[in-house]
N, C-alpha and C positions, 0 to 999 in steps of 0.2 A: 643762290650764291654757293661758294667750294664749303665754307664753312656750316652749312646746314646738311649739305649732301655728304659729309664727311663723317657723320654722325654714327655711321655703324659699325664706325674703329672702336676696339675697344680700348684704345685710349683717346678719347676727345672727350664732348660736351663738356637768383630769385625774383621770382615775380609774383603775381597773386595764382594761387591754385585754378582758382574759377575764369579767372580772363586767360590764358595761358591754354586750359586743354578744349580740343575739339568740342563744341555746342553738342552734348550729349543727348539724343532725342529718345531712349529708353534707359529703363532701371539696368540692363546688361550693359551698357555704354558708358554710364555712371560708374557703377563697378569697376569697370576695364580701365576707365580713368584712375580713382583711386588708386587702385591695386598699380598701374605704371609708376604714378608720381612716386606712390612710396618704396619702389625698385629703384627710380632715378633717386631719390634724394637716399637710397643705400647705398647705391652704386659711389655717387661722388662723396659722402660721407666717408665712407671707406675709404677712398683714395685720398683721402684730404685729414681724414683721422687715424682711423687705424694702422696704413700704412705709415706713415710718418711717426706715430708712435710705434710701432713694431721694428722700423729702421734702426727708430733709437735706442731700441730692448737688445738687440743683437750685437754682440761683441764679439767684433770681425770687423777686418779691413772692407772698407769699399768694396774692392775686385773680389774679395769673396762672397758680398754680401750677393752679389750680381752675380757670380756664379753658381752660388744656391739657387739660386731666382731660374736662373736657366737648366742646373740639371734636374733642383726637383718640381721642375714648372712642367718639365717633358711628359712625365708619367701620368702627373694629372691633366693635363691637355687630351693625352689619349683616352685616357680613362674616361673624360669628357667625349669625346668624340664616339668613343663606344655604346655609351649611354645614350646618344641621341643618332646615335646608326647613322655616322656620317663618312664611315669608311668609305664607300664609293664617292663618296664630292672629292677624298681624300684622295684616292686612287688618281682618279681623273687631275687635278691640278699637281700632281710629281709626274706625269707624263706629258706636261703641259711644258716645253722648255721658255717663251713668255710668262708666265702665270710663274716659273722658278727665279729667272731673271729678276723681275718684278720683287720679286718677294726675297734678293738675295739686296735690294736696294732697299728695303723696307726694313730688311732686321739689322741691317748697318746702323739704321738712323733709329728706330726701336731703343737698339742696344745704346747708342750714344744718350738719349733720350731718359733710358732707366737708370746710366750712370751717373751723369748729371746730376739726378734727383739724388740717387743713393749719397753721393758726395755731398749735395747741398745739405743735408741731413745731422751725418756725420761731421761734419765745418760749422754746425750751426750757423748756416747760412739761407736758413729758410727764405726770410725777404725775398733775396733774388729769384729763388725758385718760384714763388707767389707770384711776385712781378712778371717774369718770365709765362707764366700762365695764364694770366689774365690777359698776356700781349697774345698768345698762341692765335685765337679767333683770327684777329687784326691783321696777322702774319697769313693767315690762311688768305683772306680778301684778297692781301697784295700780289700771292702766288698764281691766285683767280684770274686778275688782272694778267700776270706777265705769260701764264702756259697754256690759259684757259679764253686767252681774249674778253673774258668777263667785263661789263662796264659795272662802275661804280656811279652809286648817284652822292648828290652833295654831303647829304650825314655821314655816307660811308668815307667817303674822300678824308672829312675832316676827321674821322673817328684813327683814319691809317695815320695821318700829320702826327694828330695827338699823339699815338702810338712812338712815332719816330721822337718827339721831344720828349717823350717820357725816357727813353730810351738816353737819347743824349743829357738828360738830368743826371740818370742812377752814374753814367760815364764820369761827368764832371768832377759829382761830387766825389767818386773814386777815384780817380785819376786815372782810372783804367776800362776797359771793356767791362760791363760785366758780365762775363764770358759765363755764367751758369745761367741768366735770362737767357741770354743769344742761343746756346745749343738746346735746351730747354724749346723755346721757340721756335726756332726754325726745322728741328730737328722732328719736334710732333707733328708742325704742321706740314714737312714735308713728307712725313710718314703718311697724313691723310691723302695728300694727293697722290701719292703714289699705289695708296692702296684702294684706292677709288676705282684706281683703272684697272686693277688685279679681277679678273674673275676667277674667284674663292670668294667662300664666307668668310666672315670674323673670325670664328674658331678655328674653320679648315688653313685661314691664313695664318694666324697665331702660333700652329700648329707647325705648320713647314717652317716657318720663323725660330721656332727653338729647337727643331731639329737642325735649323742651317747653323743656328749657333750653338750646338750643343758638343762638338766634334774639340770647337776652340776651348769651350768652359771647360770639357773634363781635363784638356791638355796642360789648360791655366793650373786646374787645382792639385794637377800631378805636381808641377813646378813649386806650387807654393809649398808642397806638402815638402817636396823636397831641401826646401828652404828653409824648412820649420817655422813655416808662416800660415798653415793652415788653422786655425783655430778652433775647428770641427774635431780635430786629431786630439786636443786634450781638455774639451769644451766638459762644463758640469752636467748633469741631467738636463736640466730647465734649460740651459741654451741649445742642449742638444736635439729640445723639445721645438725649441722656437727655430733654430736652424730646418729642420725636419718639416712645417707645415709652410714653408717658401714657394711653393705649387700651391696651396691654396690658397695664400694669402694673395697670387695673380690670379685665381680664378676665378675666385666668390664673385668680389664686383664684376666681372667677366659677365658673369650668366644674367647677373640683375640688370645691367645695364642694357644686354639684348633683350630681354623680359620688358625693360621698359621702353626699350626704341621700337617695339610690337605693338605697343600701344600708346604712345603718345607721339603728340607731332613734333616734329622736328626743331622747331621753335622752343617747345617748349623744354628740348633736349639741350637745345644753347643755352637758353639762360639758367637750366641747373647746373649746368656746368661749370661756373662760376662757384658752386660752395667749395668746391677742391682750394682752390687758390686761397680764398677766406679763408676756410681753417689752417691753413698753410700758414699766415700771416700771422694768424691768431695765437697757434702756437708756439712762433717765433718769438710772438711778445712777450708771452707768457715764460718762458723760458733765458728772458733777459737780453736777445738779440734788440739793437739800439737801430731806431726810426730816426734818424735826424730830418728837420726841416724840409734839407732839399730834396730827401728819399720822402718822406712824406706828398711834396707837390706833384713827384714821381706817380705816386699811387692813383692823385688826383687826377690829373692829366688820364692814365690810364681808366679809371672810373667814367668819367668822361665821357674818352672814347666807346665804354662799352655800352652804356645808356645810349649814344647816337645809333651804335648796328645794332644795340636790342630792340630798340624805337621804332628805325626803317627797317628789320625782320616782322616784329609783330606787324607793324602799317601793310608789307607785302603778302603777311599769311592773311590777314583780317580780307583784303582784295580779293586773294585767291579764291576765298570762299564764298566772297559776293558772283563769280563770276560763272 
């Protein structure tokens, strides 16, 4: 399915440790397991903790927070790339005008995808964005379906419905779209499929992706500066400090998450994927964002749903390996 093959974005991906990784048949295999799982449960920890708590330490508008994010995301990208001597994969895909194309439709939905979040953050509107992520997988299936001819079997079928009425709950009881799930959602998972088909790495892709938008950000932050709306321009030390490590804070889970898509199966990359959204949730509650009822059966619906495609994933990986 799109949503297991999609796993090497480094924006995608609980279940038991022992049922989840590859039947280890030596002491190195063992190992290689451990040492993945606790890359995976860094990777999405981070993305579900730290970043959301670091959103919230930053005192900056939205569009600046995102435009740190992309100018000082660039330097460490490369820096990264230099490290692991991937300038030639680097070369080869900017000569590539497909693999550019591709990748000029991938940092559109990226960039929409990190603004999103950065707003829901900022709005203490976490919920949505929680919601919105836990829907992403579900969204990937349907894409499966409409670009990929993929068939769905019945769990999956019912797991997409659930998805859709969870969806039409959060709407009701708002009375509106809720438009931070929705781009949230369709926005990641259309960045996976689109980067599916990209030949480039993760990094080499991430790469050309903040260079595509790096051209826009410096020009945004000319504006804002001009506006005296930059908040880097008269920030204290400590924000200055916290503004300044916005490349690393996209990179760290970066490397962990490739570290652990090296060594564990893909399976067991979807259902970690799932702590991101939980602590999402968690921290929303904690911070006094209100769950009412009908956003509550919202959740459920969606829980749901994800227990049926983590069911019929493990039932297809457990097959595979019988065969």
């Amino acid at each position: 399915m799109l949503i297991q093959r999609i796993c090497d974005s480094p924006f995608v991906a609980l279940s038991t440790y022992h049922r989840l990784l590859s039947t280890p048949h030596t002491e190195h295999e063992l190992r290689t397991g451990r040492a993945g799982f606790a890359f995976g449960v860094a990777a999405f920890m981070w993305w579900g903790v730290v970043m959301t708590l670091y959103l919230a330490a930053v005192k900056a508008e939205p569009v600046e927070q995102l435009i740190q994010r992309i100018c000082f995301g660039v330097p460490s990208v490369l820096l990264l790339v230099a490290l692991m001597r991937q300038f030639p994969q680097l070369a080869k895909a900017l000569r590539n005008k497909r693999v550019m194309l591709l990748l000029l439709a991938s940092t559109v939905l990226i960039v929409l995808n990190w603004s999103a979040f950065i707003y829901s953050v900022s709005a203490d509107r976490l919920m949505d964005a929680s919601l919105g992520y836990y829907a992403t997988p579900l969204v990937s299936i349907a894409l499966g379906v409409i670009f990929l001819g993929e068939r769905l079997g019945k769990l999956e079928w019912i797991g997409v419905a659930l998805a859709v009425a969870s969806v039409a709950l959060a709407t009701w009881e708002r009375g509106a779209l809720p438009w931070i799930s929705i781009t949230l959602m369709f926005a990641f998972a259309g960045y996976g499929l689109i980067r599916k088909r990209v030949d480039a790495g993760p990094l080499v892709g991430l790469t050309i992706e903040m260079m595509i938008a790096l051209p826009f950000a410096a020009a945004a932050y000319f504006w804002l500066a001009a506006q005296d709306r930059a908040a880097i321009v008269s920030a204290p030390p400590s924000q200055l400090a916290l503004m300044a490590i916005a490349g690393f804070m996209v990179i760290a889970p970066l490397v962990w998450f490739s570290a652990a898509a090296r060594r564990l199966r893909l399976a067991t990359l979807g259902i970690l994927q799932y702590i991101s959204p939980t602590a999402q949730m968690i921290i929303g509650l904690i911070k006094g964002e209100e769950i009412s009822p009908v956003r509550m059966a919202a959740f459920v619906l969606i829980w749901i749903a994800l227990f049926c495609y983590s069911y019929n994933s493990i039932q297809r990986s457990r097959r595979s390996r019988k065969t």
